[in-house]
N, C-alpha and C positions, 0 to 999 in steps of 0.2 A: 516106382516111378520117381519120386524122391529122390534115392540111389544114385540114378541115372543124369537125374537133372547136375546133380551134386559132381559128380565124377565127370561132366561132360565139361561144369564150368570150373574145376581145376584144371582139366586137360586145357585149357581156353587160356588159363592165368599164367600156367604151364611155359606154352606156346609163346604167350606174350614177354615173359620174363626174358627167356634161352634168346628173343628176336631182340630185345634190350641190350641183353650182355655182349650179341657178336654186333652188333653196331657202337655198340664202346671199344670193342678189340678194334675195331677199323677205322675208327677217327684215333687211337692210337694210334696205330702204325703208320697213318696217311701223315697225320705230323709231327712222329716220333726222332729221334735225330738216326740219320741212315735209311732215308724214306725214299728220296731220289739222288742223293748227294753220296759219294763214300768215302771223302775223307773232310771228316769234321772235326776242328782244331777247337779242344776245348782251354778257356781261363781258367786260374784258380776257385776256389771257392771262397767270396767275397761275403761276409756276415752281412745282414742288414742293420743288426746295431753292434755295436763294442767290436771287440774283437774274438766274437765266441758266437756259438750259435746258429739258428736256423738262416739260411741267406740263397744268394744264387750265380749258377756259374751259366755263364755265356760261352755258346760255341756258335762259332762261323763257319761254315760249307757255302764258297764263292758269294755268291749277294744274299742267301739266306742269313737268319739268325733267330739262333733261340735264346732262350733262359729257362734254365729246371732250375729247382730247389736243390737244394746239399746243404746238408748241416756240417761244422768244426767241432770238434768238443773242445769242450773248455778249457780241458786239463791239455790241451795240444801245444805249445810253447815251444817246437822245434823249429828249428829253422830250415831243416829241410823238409817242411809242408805235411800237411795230413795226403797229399795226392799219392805219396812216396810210401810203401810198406818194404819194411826192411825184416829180416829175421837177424837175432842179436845172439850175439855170444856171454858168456858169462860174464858179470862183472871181473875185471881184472883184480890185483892185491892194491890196497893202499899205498901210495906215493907218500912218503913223509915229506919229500921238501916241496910240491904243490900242496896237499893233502886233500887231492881228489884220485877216484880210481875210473878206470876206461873199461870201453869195451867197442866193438867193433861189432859193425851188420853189414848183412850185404844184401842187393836187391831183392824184394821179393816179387814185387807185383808196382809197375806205376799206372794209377787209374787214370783215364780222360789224356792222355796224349802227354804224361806231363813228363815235363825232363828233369830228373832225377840221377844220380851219382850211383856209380855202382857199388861201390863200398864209404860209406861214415864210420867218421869214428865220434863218438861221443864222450864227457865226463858229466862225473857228479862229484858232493864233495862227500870225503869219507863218513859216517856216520860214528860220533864219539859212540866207544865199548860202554853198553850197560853193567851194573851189575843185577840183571834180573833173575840170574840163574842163581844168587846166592840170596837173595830176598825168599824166591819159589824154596830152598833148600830150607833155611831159617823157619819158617814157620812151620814146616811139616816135623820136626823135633818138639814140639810142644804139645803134646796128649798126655 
């Protein structure tokens, strides 16, 4: 009897939970962006503090408006935005008279509407030649 009692009032927490979850999928969706609107122009991603960070991007669909979360990372400092995904080519050779080396991407992917170039080019500066490989060699002579 026990058993019974037991197994009726899981089925019961059961029932309750699954009736929980699909009324959270549906106040999703009723105010999710793309609910009755289908073209929704979204902003950058705006940090709430500094310039790094968890913050929030605004889209507008005619007189609606939202705001979701989005995070920047930190280490992000390009100038054409975290929105923008590029696949890159290898670093190019050292330039002696800049003494930066390039490299070249092209679109991959622009998230939330955003406008984006189809190809960048970027640099960095050259990183001075270590001698690590001759320190690594140097000690392993000595046993």
């Amino acid at each position: 009897m026990q058993r019974r009692g037991f197994l009726l009032l899981a089925l019961f927490a059961l029932l309750a939970l699954t009736d929980a979850v699909a009324k959270k999928k549906d106040k999703v969706k009723k105010g999710g962006p793309g609910s009755e609107c289908a073209e929704w122009t979204w902003g950058p991603c705006t940090p709430s503090s500094k310039d790094c960070g968890v913050g929030f991007r605004e889209g507008t669909c005619g007189a609606q408006t939202q705001r979701v979360r989005c995070r920047v990372p930190c280490n992000w400092k390009k100038e054409f935005g975290a929105d923008c995904k590029y696949k890159f080519e290898s670093w190019g050779a050292c330039d002696g008279g800049t003494g930066t080396k390039a490299r070249q991407g092209t679109l991959k992917k622009a998230r939330y509407n955003a406008q984006c170039q189809e190809t960048i080019r970027v640099t960095k500066p050259c990183t001075p030649k270590t001698k690590a490989k001759a320190k690594a060699k140097k000690g392993k002579g000595k046993d």
